[in-house]
C-alpha atoms as an extended CHARMM CRD file, in Angstrom:
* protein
*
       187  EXT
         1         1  UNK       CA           -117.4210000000      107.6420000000       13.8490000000  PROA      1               0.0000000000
         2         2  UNK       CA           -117.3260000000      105.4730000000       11.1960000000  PROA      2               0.0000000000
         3         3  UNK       CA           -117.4790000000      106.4190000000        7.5090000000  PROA      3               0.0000000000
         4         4  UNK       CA           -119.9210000000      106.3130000000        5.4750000000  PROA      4               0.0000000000
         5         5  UNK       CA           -119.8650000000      104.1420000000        2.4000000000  PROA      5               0.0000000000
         6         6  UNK       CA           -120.0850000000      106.3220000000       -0.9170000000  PROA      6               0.0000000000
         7         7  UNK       CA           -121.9030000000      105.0390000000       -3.8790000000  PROA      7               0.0000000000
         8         8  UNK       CA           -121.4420000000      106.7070000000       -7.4800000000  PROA      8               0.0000000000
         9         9  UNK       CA           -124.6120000000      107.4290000000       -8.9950000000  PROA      9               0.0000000000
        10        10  UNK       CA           -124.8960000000      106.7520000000      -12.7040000000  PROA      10              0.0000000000
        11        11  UNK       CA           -127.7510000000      108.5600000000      -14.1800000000  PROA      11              0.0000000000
        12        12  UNK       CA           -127.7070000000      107.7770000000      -18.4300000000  PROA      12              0.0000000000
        13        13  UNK       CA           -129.4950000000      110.0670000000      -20.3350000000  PROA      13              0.0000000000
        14        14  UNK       CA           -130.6750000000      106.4730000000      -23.1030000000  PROA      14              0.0000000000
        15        15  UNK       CA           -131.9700000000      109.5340000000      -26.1780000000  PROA      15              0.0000000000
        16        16  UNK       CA           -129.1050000000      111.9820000000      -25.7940000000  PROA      16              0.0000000000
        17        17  UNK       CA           -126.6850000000      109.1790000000      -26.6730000000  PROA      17              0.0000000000
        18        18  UNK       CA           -128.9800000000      106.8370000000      -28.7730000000  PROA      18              0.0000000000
        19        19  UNK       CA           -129.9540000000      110.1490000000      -31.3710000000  PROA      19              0.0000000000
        20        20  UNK       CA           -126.6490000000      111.4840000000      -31.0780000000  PROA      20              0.0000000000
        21        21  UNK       CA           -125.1030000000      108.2280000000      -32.1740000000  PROA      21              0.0000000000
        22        22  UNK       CA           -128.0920000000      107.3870000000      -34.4770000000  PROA      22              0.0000000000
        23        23  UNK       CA           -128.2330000000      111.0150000000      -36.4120000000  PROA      23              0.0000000000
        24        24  UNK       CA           -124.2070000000      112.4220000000      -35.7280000000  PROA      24              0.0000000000
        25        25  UNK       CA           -122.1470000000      109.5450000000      -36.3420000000  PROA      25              0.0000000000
        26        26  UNK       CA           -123.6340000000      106.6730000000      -37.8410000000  PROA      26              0.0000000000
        27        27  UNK       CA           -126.3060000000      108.5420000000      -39.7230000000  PROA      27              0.0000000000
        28        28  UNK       CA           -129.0630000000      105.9560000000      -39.3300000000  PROA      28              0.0000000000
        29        29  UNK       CA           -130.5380000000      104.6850000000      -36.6870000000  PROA      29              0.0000000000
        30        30  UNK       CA           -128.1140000000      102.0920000000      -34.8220000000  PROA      30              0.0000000000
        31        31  UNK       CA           -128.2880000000       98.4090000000      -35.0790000000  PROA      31              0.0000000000
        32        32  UNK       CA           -128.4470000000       96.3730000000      -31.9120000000  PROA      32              0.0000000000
        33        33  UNK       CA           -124.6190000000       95.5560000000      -32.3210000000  PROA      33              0.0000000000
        34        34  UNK       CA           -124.1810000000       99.0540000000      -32.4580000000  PROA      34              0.0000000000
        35        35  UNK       CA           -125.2650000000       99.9510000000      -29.7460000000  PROA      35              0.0000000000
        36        36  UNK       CA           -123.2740000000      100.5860000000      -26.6490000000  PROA      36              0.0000000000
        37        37  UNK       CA           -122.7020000000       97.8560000000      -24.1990000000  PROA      37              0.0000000000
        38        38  UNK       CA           -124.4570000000       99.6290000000      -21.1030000000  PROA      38              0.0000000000
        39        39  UNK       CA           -123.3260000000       97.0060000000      -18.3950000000  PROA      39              0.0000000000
        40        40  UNK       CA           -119.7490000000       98.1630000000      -19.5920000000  PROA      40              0.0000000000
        41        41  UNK       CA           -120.0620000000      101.8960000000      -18.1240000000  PROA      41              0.0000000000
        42        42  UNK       CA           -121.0070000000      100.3840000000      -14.9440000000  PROA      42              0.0000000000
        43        43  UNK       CA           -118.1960000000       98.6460000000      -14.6710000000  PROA      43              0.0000000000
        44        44  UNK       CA           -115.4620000000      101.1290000000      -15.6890000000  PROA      44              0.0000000000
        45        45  UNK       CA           -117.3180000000      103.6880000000      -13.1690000000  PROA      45              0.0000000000
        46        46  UNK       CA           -116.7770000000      100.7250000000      -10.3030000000  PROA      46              0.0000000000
        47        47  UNK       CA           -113.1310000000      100.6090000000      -11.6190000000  PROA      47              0.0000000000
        48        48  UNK       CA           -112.4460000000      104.0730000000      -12.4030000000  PROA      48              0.0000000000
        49        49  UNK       CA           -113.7400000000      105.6570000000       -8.9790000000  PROA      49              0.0000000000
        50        50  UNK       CA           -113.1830000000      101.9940000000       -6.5990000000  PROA      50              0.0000000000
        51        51  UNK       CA           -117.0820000000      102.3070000000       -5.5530000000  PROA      51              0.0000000000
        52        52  UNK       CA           -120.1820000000      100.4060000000       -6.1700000000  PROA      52              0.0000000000
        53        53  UNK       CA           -122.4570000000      102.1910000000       -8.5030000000  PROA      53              0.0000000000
        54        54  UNK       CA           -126.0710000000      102.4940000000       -8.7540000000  PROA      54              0.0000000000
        55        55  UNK       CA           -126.8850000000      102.8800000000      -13.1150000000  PROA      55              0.0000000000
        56        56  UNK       CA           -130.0540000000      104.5600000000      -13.3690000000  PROA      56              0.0000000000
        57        57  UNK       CA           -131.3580000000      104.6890000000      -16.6940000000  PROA      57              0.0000000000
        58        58  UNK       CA           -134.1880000000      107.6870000000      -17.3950000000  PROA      58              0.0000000000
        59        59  UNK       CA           -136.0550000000      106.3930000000      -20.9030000000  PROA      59              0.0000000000
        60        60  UNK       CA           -139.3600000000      108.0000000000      -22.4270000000  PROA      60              0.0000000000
        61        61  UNK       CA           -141.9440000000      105.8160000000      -22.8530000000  PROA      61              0.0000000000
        62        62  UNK       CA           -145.1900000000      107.6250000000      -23.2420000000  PROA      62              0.0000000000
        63        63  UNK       CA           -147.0790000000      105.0510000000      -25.2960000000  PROA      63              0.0000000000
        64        64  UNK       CA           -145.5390000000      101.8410000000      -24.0420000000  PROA      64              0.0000000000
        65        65  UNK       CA           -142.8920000000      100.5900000000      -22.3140000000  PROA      65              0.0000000000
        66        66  UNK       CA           -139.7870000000       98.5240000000      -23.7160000000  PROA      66              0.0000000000
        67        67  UNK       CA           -140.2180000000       95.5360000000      -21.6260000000  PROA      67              0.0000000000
        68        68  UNK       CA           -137.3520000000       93.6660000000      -23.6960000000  PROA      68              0.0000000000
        69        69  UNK       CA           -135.0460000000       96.8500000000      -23.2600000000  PROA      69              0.0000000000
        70        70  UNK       CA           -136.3520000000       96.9130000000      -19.6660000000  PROA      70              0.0000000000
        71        71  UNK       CA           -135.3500000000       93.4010000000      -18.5920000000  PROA      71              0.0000000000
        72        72  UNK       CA           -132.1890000000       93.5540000000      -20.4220000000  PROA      72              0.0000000000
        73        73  UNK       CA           -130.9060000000       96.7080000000      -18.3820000000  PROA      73              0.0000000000
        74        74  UNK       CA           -132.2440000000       94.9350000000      -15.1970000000  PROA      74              0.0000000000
        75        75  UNK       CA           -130.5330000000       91.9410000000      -16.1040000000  PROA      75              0.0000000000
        76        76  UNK       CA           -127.3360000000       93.7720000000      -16.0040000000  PROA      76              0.0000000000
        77        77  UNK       CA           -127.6010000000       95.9090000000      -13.2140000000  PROA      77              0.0000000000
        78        78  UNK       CA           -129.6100000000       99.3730000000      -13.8300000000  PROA      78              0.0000000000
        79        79  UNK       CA           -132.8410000000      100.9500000000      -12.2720000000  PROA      79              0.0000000000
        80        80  UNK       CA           -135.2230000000      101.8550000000      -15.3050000000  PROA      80              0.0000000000
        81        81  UNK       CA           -136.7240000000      104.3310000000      -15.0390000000  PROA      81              0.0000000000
        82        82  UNK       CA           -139.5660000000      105.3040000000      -17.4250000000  PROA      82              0.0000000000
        83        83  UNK       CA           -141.1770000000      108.2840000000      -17.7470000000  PROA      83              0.0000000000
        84        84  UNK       CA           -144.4470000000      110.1920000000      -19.2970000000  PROA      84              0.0000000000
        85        85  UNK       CA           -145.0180000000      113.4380000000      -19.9360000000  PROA      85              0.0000000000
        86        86  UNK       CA           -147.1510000000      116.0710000000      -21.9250000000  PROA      86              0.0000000000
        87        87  UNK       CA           -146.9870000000      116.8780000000      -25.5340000000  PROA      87              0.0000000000
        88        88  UNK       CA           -143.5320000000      118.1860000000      -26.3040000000  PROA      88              0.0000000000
        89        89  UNK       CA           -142.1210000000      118.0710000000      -22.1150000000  PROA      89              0.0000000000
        90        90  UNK       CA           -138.3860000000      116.9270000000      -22.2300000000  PROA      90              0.0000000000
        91        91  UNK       CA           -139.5660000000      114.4220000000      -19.2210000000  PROA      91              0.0000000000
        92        92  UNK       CA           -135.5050000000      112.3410000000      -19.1660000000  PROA      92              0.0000000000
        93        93  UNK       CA           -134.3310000000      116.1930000000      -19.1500000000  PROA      93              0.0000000000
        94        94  UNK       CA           -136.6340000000      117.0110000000      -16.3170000000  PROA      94              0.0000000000
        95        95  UNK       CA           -136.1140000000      113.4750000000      -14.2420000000  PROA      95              0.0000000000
        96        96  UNK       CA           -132.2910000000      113.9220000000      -14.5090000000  PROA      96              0.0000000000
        97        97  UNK       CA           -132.4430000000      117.5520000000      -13.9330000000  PROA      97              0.0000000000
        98        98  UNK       CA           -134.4370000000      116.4910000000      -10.7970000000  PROA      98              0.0000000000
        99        99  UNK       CA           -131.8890000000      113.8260000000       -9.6360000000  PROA      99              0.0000000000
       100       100  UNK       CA           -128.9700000000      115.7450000000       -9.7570000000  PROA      100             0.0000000000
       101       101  UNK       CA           -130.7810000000      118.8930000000       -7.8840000000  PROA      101             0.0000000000
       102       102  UNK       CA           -131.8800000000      116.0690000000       -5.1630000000  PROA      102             0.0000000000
       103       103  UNK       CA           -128.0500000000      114.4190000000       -5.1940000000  PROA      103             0.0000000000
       104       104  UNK       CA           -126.5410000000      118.1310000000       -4.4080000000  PROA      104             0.0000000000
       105       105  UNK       CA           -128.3550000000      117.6940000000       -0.9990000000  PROA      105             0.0000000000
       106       106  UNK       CA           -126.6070000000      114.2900000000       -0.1240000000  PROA      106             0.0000000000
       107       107  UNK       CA           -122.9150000000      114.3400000000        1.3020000000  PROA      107             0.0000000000
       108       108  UNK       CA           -121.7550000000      110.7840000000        0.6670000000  PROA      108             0.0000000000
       109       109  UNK       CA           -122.8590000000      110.6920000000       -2.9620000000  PROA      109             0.0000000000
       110       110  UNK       CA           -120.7970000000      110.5560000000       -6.2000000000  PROA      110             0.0000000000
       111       111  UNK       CA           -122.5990000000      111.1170000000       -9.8270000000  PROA      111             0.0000000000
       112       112  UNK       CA           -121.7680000000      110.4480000000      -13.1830000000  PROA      112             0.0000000000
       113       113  UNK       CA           -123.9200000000      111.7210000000      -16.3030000000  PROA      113             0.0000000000
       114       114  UNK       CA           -123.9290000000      110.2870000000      -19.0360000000  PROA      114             0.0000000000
       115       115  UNK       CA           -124.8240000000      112.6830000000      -21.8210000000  PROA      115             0.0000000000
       116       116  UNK       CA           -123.8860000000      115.5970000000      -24.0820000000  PROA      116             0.0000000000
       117       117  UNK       CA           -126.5760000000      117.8920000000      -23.5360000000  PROA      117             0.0000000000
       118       118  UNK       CA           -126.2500000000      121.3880000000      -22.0150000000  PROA      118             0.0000000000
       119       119  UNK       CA           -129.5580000000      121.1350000000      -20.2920000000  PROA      119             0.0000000000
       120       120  UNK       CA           -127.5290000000      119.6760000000      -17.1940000000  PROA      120             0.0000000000
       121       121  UNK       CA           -124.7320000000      122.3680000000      -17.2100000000  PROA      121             0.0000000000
       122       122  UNK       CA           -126.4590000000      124.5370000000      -14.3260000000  PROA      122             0.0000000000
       123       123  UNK       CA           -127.5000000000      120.9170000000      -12.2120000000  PROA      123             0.0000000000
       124       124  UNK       CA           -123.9360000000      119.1960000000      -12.8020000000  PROA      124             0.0000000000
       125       125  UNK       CA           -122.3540000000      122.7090000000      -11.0350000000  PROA      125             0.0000000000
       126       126  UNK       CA           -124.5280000000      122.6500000000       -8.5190000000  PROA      126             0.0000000000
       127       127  UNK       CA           -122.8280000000      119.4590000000       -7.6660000000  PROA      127             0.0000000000
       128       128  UNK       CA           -118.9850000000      120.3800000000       -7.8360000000  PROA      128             0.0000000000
       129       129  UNK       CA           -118.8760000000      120.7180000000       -4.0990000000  PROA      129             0.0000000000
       130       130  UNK       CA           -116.1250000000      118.0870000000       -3.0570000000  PROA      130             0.0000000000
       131       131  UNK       CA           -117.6270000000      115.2920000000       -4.2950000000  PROA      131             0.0000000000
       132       132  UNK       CA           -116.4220000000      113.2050000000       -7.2240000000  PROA      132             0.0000000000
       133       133  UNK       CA           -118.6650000000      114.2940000000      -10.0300000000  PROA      133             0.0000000000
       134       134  UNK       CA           -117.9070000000      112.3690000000      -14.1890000000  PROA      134             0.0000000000
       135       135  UNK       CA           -119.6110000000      113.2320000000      -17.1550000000  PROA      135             0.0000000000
       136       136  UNK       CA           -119.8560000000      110.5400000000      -20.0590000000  PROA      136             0.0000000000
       137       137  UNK       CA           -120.6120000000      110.7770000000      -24.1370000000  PROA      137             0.0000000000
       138       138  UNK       CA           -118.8740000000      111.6330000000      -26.8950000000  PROA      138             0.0000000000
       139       139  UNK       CA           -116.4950000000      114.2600000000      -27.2940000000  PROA      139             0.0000000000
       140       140  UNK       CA           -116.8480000000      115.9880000000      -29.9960000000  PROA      140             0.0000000000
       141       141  UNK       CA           -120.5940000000      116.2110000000      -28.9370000000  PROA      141             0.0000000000
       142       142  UNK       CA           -119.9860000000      117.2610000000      -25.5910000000  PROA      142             0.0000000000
       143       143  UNK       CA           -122.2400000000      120.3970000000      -25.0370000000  PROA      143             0.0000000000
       144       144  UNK       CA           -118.6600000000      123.2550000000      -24.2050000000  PROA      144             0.0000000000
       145       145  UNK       CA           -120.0840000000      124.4250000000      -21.1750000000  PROA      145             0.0000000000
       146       146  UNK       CA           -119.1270000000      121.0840000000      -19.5570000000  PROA      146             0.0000000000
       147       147  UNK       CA           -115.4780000000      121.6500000000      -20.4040000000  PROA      147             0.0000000000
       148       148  UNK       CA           -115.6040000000      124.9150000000      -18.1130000000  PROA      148             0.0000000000
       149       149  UNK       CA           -116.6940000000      122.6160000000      -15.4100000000  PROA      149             0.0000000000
       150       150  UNK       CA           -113.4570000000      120.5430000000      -15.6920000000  PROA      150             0.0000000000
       151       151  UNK       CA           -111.4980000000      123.3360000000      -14.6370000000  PROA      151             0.0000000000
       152       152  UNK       CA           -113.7020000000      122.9050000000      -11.3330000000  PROA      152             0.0000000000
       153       153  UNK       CA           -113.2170000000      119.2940000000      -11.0480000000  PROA      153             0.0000000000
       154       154  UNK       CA           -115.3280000000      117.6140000000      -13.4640000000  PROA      154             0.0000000000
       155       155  UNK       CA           -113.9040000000      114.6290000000      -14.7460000000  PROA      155             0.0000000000
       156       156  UNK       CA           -114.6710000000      113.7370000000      -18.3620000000  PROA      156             0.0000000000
       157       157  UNK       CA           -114.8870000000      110.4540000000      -20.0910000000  PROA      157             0.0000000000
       158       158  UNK       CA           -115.3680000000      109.5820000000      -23.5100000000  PROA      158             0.0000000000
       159       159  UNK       CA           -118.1300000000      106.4370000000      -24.3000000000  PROA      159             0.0000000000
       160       160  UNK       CA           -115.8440000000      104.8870000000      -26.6700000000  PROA      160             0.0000000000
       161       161  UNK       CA           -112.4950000000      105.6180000000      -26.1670000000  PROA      161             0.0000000000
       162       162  UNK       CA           -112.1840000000      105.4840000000      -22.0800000000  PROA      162             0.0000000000
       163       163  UNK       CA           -115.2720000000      103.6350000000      -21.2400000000  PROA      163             0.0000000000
       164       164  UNK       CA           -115.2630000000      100.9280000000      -24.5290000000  PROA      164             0.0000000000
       165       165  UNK       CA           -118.5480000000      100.8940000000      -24.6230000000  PROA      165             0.0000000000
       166       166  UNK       CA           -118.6670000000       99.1560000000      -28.4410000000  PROA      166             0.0000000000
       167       167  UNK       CA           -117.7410000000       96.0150000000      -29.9480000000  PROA      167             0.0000000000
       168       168  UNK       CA           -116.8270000000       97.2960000000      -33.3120000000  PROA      168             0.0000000000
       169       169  UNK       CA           -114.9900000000      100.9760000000      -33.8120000000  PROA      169             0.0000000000
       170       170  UNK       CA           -117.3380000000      103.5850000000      -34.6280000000  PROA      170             0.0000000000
       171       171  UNK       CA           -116.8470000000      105.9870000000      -37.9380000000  PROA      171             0.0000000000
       172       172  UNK       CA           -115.8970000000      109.2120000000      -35.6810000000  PROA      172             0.0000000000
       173       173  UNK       CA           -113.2160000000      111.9550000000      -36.4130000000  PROA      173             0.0000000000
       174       174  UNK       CA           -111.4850000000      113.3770000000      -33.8220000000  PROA      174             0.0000000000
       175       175  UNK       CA           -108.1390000000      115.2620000000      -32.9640000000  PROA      175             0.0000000000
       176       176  UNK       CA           -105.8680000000      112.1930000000      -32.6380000000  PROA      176             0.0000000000
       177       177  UNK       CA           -103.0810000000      112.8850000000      -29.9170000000  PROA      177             0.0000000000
       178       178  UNK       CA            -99.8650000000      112.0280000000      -31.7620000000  PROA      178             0.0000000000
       179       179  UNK       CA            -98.8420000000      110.0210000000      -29.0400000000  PROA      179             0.0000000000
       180       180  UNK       CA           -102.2010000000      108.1110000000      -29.7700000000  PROA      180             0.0000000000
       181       181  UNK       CA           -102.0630000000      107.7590000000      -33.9280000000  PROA      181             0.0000000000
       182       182  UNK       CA           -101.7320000000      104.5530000000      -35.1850000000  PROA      182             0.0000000000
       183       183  UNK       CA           -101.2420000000      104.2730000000      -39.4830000000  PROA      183             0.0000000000
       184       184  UNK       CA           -102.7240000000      100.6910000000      -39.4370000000  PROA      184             0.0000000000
       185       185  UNK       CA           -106.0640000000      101.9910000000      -38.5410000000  PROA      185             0.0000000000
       186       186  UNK       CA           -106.3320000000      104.1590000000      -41.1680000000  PROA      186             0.0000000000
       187       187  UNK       CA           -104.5410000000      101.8260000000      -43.7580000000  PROA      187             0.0000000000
């Protein structure tokens, strides 16, 4: 019997990782050029695991949809997906909650999330069954539930760092490995 091909499944959780670099690390809301390079992930995923990917990308849009945002991330190779909701319903929460819930049920599927939030902790064990399962943002924003999960296989990547998402350095601080400490950046 032949094998069936396995696909990595990218879901990106867009708010998570726009407020958390908008309101943690830069402070302000992020410039374009800020602003990660999305068709980058896709491509380290394809490297990283050796599989094609399919980049889904969840976004609210209640009152109107992005259609410049939209093309772009069609342009380089994601599935938007836009979403309503009621007053106050966490509708990307509830849409990636639903994916991953629906992904536990398929054999020959892979995932990667790309968030910090702890409202996928429960889904994202559910899915530690074999399969190759990543988790993507930024460290020291990483919900600590998820690190528990590594010890179960969950492999964790960093948006910047592993992934270089950005075309300029962002103004983080983190635990610098000595093995990884460079002066000239700081000089």
């Amino acid at each position: 019997m032949a094998e069936t091909a396995r696909t990595t499944h990218v879901l990106v959780d867009g708010e998570n990782i726009d407020a958390t670099l908008g309101t943690s690390i830069l402070g302000r809301r992020p410039k374009p050029e800020e602003r990660p390079r999305w068709e980058r992930l896709l491509q380290f995923v394809e490297r990283q695991w050796g599989q094609p990917t399919n980049g889904l990308f969840f976004l609210a849009a209640n009152s109107e949809l992005p259609m410049s945002f939209v093309q772009a991330l069609l342009a380089i190779g994601y599935r938007p997906i836009p979403l309503s909701g009621g007053p106050g319903e966490k509708v990307v929460d509830i849409a990636i909650q639903r994916t991953l819930a629906e992904l536990a049920t398929r054999d020959a599927d892979d995932v990667v999330l790309v968030s910090n939030d702890g409202d996928f902790v429960e889904q994202m064990s559910d899915v530690l069954d074999g399969r190759r399962v990543g988790l993507v943002g930024f460290a020291e924003f990483r919900n600590s539930a998820f690190t528990q999960l590594a010890a179960r296989g969950l492999e964790i990547f960093d948006l910047e760092y592993d992934v270089h998402a950005f075309n300029e350095r962002l103004p983080r601080v983190r635990i610098i490995p000595i093995d990884e400490f460079d002066p000239t950046q700081f000089l």
